[in-house]
N, C-alpha and C positions, 0 to 999 in steps of 0.2 A: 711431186706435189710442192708446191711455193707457200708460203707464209708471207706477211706481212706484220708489219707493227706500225702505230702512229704515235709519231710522239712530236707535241706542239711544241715548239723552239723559239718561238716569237711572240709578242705581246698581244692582248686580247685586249680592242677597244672596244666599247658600246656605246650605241646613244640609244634615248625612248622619242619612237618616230609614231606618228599615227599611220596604219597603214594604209590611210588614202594621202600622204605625203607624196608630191609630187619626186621627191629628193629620192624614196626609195625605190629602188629602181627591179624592173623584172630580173630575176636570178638572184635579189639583194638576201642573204639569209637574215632569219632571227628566231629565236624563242617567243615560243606565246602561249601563253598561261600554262595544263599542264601537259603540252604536246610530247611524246618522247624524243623526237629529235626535232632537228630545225625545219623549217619552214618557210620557201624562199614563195616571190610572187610569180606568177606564170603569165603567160603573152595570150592572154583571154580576157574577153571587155567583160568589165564589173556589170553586176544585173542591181541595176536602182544603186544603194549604197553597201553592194557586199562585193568586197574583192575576193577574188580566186587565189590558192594559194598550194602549195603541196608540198610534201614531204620526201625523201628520197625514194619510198615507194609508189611512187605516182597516188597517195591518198590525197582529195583536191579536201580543203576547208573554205568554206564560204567566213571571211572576217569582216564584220561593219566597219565601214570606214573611219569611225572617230576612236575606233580601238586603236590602244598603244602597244606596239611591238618593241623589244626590244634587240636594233639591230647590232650583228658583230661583227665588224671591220673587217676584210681581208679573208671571210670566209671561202666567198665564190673563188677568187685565183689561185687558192691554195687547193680545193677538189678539183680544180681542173688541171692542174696539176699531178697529183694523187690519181686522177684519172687518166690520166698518160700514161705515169706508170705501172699500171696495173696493165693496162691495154698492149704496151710494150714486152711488157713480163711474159705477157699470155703470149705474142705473138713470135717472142723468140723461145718460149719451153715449145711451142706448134712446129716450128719451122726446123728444131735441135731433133723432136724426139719421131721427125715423118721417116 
């Protein structure tokens, strides 16, 4: 069995973006109000003024677009990352334990 741990090593920027900002872009993460984790925007056309958004469990939130998110820098290429390694981990404990 493998374990992990995360431990953040780098600085944590934010800005408060509305999230019909053109600048926030799909995959951008952020917090918004009291979500338990983050909340990136997803590659689906807004209905009227409510953008699509979801969580790491594929839960989708409808947010109005004059809401303010607040986004955190460097989120996105740091889990795809973290998601590498996981995907690597699992494919070499597959390939060691056949």
């Amino acid at each position: 069995m493998s374990y992990s741990e995360l431990k953040i090593i780098r600085p944590l920027y934010s800005l408060s973006k509305k999230i019909s900002d053109k600048n926030l872009k799909i995959g951008d993460r952020f917090i918004y109000k009291e979500n338990y984790s983050l909340l990136f925007k997803i590659d689906l056309a807004p209905k009227g003024d409510n953008y699509p958004c979801s969580d790491e469990m594929g839960k989708i939130t409808w947010i109005k677009g004059d809401e303010r998110v607040i986004k955190i820098n460097g989120v996105a290429g740091s889990l795809k990352g973290i998601s590498a390694e996981f995907k690597n981990e699992y494919l070499y404990k597959v390939k060691n334990n056949s």
